[in-house]
C-alpha positions as CSV (number, residue, x, y, z in Angstrom):
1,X,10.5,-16.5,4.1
2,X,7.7,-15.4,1.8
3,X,7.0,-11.7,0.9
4,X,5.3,-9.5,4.3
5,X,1.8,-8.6,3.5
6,X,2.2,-5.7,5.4
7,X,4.7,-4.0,3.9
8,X,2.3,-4.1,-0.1
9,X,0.8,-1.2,-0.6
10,X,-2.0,-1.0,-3.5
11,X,-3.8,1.5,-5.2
12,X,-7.5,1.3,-6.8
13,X,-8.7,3.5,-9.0
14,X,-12.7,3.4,-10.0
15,X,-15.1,5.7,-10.2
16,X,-18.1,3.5,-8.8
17,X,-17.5,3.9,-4.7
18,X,-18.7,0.5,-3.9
19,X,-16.5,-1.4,-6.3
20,X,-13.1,0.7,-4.0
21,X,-14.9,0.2,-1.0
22,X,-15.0,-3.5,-1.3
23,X,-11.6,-3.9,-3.2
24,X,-10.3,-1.7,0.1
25,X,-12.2,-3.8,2.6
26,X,-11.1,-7.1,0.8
27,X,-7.5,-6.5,0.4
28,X,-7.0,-4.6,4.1
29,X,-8.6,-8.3,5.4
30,X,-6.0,-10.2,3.4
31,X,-3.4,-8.2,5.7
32,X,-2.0,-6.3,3.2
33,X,-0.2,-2.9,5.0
34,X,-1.7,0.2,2.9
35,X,-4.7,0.3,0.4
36,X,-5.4,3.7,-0.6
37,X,-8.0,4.5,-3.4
38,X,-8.9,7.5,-6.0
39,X,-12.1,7.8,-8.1
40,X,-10.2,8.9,-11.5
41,X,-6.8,8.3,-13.1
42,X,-6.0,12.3,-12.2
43,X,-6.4,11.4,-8.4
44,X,-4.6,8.2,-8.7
45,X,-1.5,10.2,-10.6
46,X,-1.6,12.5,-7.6
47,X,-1.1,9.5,-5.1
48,X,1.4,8.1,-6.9
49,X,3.2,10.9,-7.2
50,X,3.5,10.4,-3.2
51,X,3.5,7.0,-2.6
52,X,5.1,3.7,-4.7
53,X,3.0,0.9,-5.0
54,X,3.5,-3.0,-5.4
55,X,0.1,-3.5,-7.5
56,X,-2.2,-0.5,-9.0
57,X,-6.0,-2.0,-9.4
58,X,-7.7,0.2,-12.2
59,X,-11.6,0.5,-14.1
60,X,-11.1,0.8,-17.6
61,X,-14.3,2.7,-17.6
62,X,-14.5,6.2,-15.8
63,X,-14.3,9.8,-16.9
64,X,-12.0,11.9,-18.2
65,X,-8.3,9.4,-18.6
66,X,-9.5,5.8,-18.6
67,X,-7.9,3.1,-17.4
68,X,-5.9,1.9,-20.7
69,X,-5.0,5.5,-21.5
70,X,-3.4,5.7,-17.4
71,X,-1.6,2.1,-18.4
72,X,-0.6,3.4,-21.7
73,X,0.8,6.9,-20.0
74,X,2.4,4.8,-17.1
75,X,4.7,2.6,-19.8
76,X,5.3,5.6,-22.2
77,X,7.0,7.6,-19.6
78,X,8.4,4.5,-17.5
79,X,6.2,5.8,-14.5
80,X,6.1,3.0,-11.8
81,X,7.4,0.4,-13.7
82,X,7.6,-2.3,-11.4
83,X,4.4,-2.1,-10.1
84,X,2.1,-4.2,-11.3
85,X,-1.0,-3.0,-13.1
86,X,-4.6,-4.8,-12.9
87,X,-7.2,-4.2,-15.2
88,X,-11.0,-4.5,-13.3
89,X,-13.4,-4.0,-15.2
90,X,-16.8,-5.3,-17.2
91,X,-15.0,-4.8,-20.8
92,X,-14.0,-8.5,-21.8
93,X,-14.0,-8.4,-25.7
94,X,-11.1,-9.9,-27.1
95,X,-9.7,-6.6,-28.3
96,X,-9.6,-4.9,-25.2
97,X,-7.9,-7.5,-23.1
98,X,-5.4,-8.2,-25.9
99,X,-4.5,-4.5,-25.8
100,X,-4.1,-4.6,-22.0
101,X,-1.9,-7.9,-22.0
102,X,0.3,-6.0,-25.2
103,X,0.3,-2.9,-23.1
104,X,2.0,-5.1,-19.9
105,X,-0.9,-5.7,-17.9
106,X,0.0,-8.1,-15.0
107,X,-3.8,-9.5,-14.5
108,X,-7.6,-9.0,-15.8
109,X,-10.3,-9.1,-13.4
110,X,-13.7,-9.0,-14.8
111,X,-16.9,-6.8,-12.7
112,X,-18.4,-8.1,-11.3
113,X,-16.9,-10.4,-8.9
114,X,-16.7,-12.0,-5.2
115,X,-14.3,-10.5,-2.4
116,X,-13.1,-14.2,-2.6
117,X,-12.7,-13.9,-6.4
118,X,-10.6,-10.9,-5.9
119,X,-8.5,-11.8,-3.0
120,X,-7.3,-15.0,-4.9
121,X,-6.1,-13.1,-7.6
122,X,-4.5,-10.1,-5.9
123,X,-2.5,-13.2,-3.9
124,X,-1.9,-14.7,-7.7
125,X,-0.5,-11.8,-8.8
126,X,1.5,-10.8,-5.8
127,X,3.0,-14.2,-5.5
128,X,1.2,-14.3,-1.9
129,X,0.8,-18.0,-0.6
130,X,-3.4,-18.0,-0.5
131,X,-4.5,-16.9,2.5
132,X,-6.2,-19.2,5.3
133,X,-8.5,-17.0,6.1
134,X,-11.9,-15.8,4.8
135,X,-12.3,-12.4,3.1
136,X,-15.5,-12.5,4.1
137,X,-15.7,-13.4,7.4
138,X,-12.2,-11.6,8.6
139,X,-12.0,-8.8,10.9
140,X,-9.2,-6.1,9.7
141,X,-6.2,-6.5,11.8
C-alpha cells in the first residue's frame, strides 16, 4: 500500500494569486487532503507554525523574505526539516538553481507551466504513483 493522498498536506507560497490559485486547484484535483496557501514567506511562517506539511511550494520572487532567504531560514534553524521544499519560479540561471539544490531543495519548477506540468512533478516528488486522472478535466472530490 502506497502513501494516502489525502492525508499530504502542502503549502504554497507566491505572491501572484493566480499562480496559488491554480497550484491549489491542481493539487486539491490530484486528491491531495489539505492545500493551504500565503502570499509572502511571513504568512507562510505563520501557517507553519500551525500546521506540518509533507511538501512547501515557494516563488523565489515576492516581497519582503524571498523564497531562497525562507529555504535558507528553514535549514538554519532545522524548521520543518522533513518537509520537502519546491522552488517555483521564473529564475532559471545556473546560479540560482545551484544554490537551491546546495541549500536542500527537493525539486525546481520553472513559471510558467501547465496544471499537468505541475501535477506530474508534485507526484514526482511525493513518490505518488501518477495519477489516472486529468488535472484538468477533474472535479475536486
Amino acid at each position: 500500500m502506497g502513501i494516502d493522498r489525502k492525508k499530504l498536506k502542502v503549502l504554497c507560497i507566491d505572491d501572484a494569486g493566480l499562480i496559488r490559485s491554480t497550484v491549489k486547484q491542481t493539487l486539491l484535483r490530484l486528491g491531495l487532503g489539505k492545500v493551504d496557501d500565503a502570499s509572502s514567506a511571513e504568512g507562510g511562517l505563520r501557517f507553519m507554525e500551525r500546521e506540518n506539511y509533507d511538501l512547501l511550494l515557494c516563488d523565489w520572487v515576492m516581497p519582503g523574505m524571498t523564497g531562497i532567504e525562507l529555504l535558507r531560514h528553514l535549514r538554519e534553524n532545522k524548521i520543518a526539516p522533513e518537509m520537502k521544499f519546491v522552488m517555483v519560479t521564473a529564475l532559471s540561471q545556473e546560479a540560482q538553481v545551484r544554490e537551491a539544490i546546495e541549500l536542500g531543495v527537493a525539486g525546481y519548477i520553472i513559471k510558467p507551466f501547465t496544471p499537468l506540468a505541475l501535477a506530474g512533478q508534485v507526484e514526482q516528488i511525493l513518490g505518488l504513483p501518477p495519477s489516472q486522472r486529468d488535472p484538468l478535466r477533474m472535479r475536486q472530490t
